[in-house]
C-alpha positions in Angstrom: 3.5 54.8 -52.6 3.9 52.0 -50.2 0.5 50.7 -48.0 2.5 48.3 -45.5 1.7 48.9 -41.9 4.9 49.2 -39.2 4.1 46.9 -37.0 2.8 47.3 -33.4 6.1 48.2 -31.2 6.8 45.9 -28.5 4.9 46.6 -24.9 7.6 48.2 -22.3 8.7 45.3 -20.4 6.8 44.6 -16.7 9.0 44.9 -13.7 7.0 43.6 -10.7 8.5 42.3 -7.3 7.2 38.8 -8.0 6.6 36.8 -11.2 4.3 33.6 -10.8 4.2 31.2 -13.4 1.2 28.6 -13.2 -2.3 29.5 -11.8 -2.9 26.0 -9.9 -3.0 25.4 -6.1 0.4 26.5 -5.5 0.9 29.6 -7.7 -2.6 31.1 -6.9 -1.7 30.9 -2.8 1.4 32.6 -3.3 0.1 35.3 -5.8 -2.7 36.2 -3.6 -0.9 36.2 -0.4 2.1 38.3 -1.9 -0.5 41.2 -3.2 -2.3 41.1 -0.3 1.3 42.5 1.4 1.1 45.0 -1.0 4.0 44.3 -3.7 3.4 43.9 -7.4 2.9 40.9 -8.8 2.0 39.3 -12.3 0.6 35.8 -12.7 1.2 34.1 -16.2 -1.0 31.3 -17.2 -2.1 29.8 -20.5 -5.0 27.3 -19.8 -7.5 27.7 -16.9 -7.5 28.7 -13.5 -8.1 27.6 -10.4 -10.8 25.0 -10.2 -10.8 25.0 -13.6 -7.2 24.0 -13.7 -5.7 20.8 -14.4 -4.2 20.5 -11.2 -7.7 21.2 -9.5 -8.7 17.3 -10.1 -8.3 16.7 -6.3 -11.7 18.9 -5.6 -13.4 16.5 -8.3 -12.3 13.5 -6.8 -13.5 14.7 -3.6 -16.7 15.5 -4.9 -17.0 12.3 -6.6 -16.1 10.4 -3.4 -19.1 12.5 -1.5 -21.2 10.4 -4.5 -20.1 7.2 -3.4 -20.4 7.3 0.3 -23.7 8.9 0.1 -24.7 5.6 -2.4 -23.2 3.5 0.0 -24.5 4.8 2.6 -27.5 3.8 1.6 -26.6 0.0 1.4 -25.9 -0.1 4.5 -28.5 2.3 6.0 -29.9 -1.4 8.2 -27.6 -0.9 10.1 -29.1 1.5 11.9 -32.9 0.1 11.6 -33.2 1.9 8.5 -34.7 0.9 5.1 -34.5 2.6 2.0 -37.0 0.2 0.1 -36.6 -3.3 -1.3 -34.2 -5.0 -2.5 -32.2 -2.4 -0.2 -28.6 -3.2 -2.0 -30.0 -1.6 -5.3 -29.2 1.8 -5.2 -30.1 3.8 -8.4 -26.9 6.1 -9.4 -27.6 8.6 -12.5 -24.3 9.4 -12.9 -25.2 12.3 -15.4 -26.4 13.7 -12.5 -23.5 13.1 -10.8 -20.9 14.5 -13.3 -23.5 17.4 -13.1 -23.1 17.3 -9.3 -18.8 17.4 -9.9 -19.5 20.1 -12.1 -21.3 22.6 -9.9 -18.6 21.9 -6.9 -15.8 23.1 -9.3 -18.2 25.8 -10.5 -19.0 27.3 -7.4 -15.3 27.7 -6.3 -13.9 28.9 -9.5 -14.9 33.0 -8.8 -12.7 32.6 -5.4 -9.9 32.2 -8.7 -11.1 33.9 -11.4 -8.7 36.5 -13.5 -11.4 39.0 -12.6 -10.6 38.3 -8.4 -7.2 38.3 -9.0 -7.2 41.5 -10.8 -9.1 43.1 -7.9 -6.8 41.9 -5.3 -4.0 43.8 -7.3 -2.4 41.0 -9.3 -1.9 41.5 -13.2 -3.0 38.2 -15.1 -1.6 37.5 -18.4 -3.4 34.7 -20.5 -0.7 33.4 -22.0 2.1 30.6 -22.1 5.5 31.5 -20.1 9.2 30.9 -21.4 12.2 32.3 -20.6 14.7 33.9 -22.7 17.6 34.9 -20.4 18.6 34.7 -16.7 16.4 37.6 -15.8 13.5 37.9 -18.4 10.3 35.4 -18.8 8.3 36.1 -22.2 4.5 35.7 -21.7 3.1 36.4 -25.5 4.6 39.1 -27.0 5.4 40.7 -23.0 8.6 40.9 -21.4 8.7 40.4 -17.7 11.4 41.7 -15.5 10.5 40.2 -12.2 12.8 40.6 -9.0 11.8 37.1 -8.6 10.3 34.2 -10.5 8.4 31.4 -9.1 7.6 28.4 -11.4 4.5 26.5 -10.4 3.2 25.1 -13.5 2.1 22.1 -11.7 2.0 18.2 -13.5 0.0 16.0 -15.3 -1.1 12.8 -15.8 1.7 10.1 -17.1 1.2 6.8 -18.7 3.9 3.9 -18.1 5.6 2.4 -21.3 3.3 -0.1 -21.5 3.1 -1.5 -25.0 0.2 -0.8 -26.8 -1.6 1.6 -24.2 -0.3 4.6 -26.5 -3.2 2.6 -29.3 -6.2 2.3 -26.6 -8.1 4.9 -25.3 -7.5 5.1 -21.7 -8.9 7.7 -18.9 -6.9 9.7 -16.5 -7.4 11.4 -13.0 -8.3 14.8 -15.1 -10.5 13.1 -17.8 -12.3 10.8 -16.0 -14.8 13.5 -14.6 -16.0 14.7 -18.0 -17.5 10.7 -18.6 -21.6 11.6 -18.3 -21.7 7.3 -18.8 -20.5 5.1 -16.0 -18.0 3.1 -16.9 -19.5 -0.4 -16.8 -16.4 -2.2 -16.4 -12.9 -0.2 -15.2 -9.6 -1.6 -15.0 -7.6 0.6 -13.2 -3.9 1.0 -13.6 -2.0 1.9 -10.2 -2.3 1.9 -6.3 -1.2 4.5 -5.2 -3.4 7.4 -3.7 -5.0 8.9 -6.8 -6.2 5.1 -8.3 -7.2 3.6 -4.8 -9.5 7.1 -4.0 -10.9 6.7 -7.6 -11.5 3.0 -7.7 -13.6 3.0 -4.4 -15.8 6.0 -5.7 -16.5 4.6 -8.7 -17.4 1.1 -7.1 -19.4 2.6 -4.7 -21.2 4.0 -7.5 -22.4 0.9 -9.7 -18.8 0.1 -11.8 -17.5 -3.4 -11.6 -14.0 -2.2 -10.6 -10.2 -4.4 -10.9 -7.2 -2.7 -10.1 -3.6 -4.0 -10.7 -0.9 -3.1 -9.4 3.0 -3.8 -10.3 3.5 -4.0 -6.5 1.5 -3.4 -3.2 -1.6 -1.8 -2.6 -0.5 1.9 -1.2 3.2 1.1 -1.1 4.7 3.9 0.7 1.6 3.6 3.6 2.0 2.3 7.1 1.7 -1.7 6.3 -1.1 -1.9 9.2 -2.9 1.0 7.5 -2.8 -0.8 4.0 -4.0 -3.5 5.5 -7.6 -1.8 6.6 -8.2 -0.1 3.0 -7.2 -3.4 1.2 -10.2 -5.4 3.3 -12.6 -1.8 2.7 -11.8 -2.2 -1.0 -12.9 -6.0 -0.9 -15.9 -5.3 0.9 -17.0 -2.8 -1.7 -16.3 -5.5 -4.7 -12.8 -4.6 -6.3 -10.6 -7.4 -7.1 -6.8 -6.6 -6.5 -4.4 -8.0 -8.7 -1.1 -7.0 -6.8 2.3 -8.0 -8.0 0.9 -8.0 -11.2 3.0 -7.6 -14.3 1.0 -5.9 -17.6 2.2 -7.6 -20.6 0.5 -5.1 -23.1 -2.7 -3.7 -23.5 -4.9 -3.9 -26.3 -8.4 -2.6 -27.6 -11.3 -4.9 -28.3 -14.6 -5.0 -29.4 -16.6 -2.9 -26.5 -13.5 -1.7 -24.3 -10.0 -2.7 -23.5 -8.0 -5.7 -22.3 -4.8 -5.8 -20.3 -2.9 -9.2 -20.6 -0.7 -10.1 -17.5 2.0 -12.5 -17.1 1.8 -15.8 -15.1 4.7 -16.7 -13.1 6.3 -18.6 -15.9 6.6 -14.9 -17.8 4.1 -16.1 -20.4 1.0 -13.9 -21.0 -1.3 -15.7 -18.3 -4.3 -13.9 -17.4 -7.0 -11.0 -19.4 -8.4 -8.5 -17.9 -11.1 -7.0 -19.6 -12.7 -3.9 -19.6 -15.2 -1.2 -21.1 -12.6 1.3 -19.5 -9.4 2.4 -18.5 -8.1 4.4 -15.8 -4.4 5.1 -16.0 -3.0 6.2 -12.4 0.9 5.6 -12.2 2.2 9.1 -11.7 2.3 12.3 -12.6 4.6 14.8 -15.2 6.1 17.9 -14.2 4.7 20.7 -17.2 8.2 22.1 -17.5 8.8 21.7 -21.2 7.8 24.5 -22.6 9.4 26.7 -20.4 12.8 27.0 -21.7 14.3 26.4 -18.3 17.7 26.2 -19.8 17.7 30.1 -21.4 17.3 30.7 -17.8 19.8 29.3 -16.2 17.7 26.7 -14.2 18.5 22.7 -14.3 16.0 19.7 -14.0 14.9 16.4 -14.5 12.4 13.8 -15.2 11.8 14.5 -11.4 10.8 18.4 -12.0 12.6 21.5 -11.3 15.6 21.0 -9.7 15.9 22.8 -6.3 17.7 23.7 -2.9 15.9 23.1 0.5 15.2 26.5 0.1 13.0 25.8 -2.8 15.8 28.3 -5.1 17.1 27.1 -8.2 20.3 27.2 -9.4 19.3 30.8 -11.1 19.2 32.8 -7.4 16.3 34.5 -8.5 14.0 31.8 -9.6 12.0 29.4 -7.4 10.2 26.6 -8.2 6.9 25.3 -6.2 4.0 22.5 -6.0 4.2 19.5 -8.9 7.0 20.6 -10.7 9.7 21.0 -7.9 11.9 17.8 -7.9 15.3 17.9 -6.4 15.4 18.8 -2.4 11.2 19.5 -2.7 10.8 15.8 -3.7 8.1 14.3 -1.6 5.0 13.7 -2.0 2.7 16.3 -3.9 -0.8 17.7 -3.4 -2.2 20.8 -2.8 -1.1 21.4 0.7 2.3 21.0 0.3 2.2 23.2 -2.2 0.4 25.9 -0.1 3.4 25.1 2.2 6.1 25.6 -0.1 4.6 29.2 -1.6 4.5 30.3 2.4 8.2 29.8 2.7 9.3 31.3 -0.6 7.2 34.1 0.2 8.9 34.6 3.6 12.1 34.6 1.8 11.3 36.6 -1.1 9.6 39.5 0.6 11.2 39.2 4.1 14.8 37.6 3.3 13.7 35.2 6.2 15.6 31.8 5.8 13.6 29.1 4.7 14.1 25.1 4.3 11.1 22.7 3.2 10.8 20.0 5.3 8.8 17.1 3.7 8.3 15.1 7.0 6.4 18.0 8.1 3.5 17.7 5.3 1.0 15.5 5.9 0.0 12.8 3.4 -4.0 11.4 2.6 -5.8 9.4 0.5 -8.9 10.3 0.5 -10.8 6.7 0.7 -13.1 5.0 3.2 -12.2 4.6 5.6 -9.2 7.4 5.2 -6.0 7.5 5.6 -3.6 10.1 7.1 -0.1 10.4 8.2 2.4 12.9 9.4 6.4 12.9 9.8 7.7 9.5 10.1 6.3 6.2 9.8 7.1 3.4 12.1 9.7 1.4 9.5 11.1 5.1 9.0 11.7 5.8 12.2 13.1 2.3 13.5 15.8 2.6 10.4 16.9 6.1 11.8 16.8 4.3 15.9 16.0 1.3 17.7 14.8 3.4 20.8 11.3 4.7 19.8 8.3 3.8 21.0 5.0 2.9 19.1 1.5 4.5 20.8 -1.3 3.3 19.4 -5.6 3.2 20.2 -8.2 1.2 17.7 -11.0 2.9 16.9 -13.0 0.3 18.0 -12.2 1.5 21.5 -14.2 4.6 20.7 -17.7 5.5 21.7 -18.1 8.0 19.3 -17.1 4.8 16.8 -19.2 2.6 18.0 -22.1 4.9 17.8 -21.7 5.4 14.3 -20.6 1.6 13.2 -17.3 2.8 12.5 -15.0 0.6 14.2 -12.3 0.1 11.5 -9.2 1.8 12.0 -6.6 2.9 14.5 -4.2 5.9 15.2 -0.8 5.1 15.8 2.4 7.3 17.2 5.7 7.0 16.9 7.3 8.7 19.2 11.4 9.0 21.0 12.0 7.6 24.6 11.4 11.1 26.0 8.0 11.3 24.0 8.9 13.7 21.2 6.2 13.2 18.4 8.2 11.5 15.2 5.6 11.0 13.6 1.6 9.9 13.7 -0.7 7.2 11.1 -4.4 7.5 11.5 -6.8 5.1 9.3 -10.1 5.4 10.0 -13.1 7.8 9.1 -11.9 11.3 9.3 -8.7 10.7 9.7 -7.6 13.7 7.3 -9.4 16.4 9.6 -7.6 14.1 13.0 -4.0 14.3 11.4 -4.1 18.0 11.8 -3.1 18.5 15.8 -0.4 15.6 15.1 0.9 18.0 12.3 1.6 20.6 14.5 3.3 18.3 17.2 5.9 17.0 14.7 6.5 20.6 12.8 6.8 22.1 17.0 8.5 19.3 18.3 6.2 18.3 20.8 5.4 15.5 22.9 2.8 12.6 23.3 2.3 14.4 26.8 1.5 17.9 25.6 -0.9 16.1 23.5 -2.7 13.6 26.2 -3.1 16.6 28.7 -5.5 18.1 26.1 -9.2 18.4 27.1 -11.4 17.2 24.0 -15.0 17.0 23.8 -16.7 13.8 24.3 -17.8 11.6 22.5 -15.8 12.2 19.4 -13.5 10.5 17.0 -10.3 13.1 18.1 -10.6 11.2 21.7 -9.0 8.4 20.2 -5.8 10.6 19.8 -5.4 11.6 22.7 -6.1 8.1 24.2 -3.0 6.4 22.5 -0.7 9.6 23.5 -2.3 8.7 27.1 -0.9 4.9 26.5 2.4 6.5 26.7 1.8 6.3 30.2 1.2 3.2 30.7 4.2 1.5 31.5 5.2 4.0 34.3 1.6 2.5 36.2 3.2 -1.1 36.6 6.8 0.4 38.0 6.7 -0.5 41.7 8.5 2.9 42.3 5.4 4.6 41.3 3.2 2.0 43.6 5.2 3.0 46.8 5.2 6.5 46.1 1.2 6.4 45.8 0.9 4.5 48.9 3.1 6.8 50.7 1.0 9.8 50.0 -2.1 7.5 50.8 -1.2 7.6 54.4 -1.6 11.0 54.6 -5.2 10.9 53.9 
């Protein structure tokens, strides 16, 4: 008599309205927005969610950041009559305390997240990892989902450069660096883009002896001008910058790590050593495990590939956040991907036609001071036409500014001869909460005189907005047309 057991039959495949795959930024706007309009939806995801997710690091590097400017602002707390004790310049930094203090900020958003939130709000989690297996069916585990339409948003991850040797040394990303309960005594970090610039600072201002290098300039793709202001802040706070610098290989040694660069012969020139390293050259789309091919979907080292609509080449598949390349290329953070799950959800549940506009997504790093911008940059726009006009207003023209000792920093416009907003740069403190009125001027297509007629509260940092849209202005004072006609009306009392 046989004792085998048939095995468990297969669950009855799901068939919900919308099948998101990837519980980061991206996927968790969309699956929450699309439930709260009623329609069924199932969310796959295999590691964490959330805050918790690997995608979340941006909410720890904020955090971390807070850390530094409160140290710092300490240091320079005489500048305002103030003294913090003697010597003043030695701040003490626990930084276990401050991994704990990281730690509780992602803790106390992860419920707003959780599988158990989700659930309420109507959407059906499954813990598990997502493939697909046909044009129309995703396996999640042993569960086959029909969905009316898939959206991929599985998000990146941190990529090293083929460096030789780094895949021998232990090096520290943007996602690992906030589980480090030590300060790193000594950090080299590799990149200057956003993510290594925004870590560097904060971990400067918080007692490491910081060097960054860099294969070309600090902040490449940033307003030249701008660059310029974060490359003196990050002086000021004691990073060296080794731009145009070429890594030979890295290597560990006794206590930490060591990057050799060349001189300009080609010849190994220069060490660099370390007790750490921070790798921050880009980012990985996490696409490989999803069998895009089974599905009928193409991409690339870029991603996803996808239309302006954000559709794949499988019409029933879209692909969001970190790991849409093709016609979603651009730069990627959390807001554009809260962008990009608004359109495809107007398309999927409302057949509205969408197309993702990447000038329309604003861009920060998240240093001090900041730095924001929107639409085009000035070097942009002269490329597409010679006849633009470039607004600008320092902050040191700002009583709000001065008050504070924050005189660093300017916003500049770029706008058309009739005054349409192109596009809008602001470096200074808070510049990512001043980009936001400039974002809706580029995505509405208004102009630097909607903007300049706006009554703002004073003093505050936003008045230096509306001052350089106001400098549009300027040139029309100086026309003698404009004299006559003001000293004709004079007559008349």
């Amino acid at each position: 008599m046989s004792t085998t057991t048939a095995p468990a039959p297969r669950p009855a495949p799901l068939t919900p309205d919308i099948c998101v795959i990837g519980a980061g930024a991206a996927g968790l706007s969309l699956a929450t927005a699309a439930a709260a309009f009623g329609v069924r939806v199932v969310l796959v995801e295999h590691g964490s969610m959330g805050a918790g997710h690997p995608n979340a690091g941006s909410v720890s590097a904020r955090a971390l950041s807070a850390a530094g400017a409160r140290a710092q602002a300490l240091r320079e707390a005489g500048r305002f009559g103030i003294s913090a004790g003697e010597p003043q310049v030695n701040v003490q930094v626990n930084y276990a305390q401050v991994h704990d203090h990281v730690q509780r900020v992602v803790a106390a958003i992860a419920p707003n997240d959780s599988a158990e939130r989700l659930g309420a709000l109507g959407v059906h989690v499954i813990r598990s990892e997502a493939r697909f297996i046909s044009r129309s069916t995703v396996m999640a585990g042993d569960q086959a989902i029909k969905a009316r339409r898939f959206v991929i948003a599985t998000g990146s991850r941190p990529s090293a450069p083929p460096l030789p040797g780094l895949d021998a040394v232990p090096f520290l990303t943007s996602e690992s660096l906030f589980s480090l309960t030590r300060r790193p005594e000594r950090l080299l970090v590799l990149g200057a883009g956003s993510t290594g610039v925004e870590l560097a600072q904060a971990m400067a201002r918080l007692g490491s002896t910081v060097s960054i290098v860099e294969a070309g300039s600090l902040l490449l793709d940033a307003d030249p001008e701008a660059a310029l202001i974060l490359r003196r802040a990050l002086l000021r706070d004691g990073i060296t910058l080794h731009e145009q610098a070429r890594v030979l290989r890295a290597e560990t040694i006794k206590g930490g790590v060591r990057l050799m660069l060349a001189g300009p012969d080609g010849e190994a020139d220069h060490k660099l050593d370390g007790t750490h390293l921070l790798v921050a050259t880009g980012r990985t789309p996490n696409i490989e495990a999803l069998d895009l091919e089974l599905g009928g979907i193409n991409s690339n080292t870029g991603g996803v590939i996808v239309d302006k609509g954000l559709r794949t080449g499988n019409r029933r598949v879209f692909a969001i956040g970190d790991c849409a390349g093709g016609a979603a290329g651009g730069p990627h953070s959390s807001h554009a991907g809260h962008e990009q799950a608004g359109l495809v959800l107007r398309n999927a549940l409302f057949r509205l036609p969408v197309r993702t506009n990447a000038t329309a997504i604003p861009r920060v790093t998240y240093c001090h001071p900041e730095l924001a911008s929107v639409g085009l940059t000035e070097a942009e726009a002269r490329k597409r036409s010679a006849a633009i006009t470039i607004l600008r207003w320092p902050y040191a023209e700002n009583d709000r500014a001065q008050a504070e000792h924050e005189t660093d920093g300017f916003v500049k416009l770029v706008a058309d001869r009739r005054g349409r907003v192109l596009g809008a740069t602001i470096v200074g403190v808070g510049a990512g909460e001043l980009i936001a009125p400039w974002c809706m001027a580029v995505r509405k297509g208004l102009t630097v005189q909607d903007m300049a007629g706006l009554a703002l509260p004073y003093p505050t940092f936003s008045e230096a907005s509306k001052r350089a849209a106001m400098s549009f202005y300027a040139p029309m004072a100086a026309k003698p047309g404009i004299r006559r006609l003001i000293g004709f009306l004079s007559r008349f009392g």
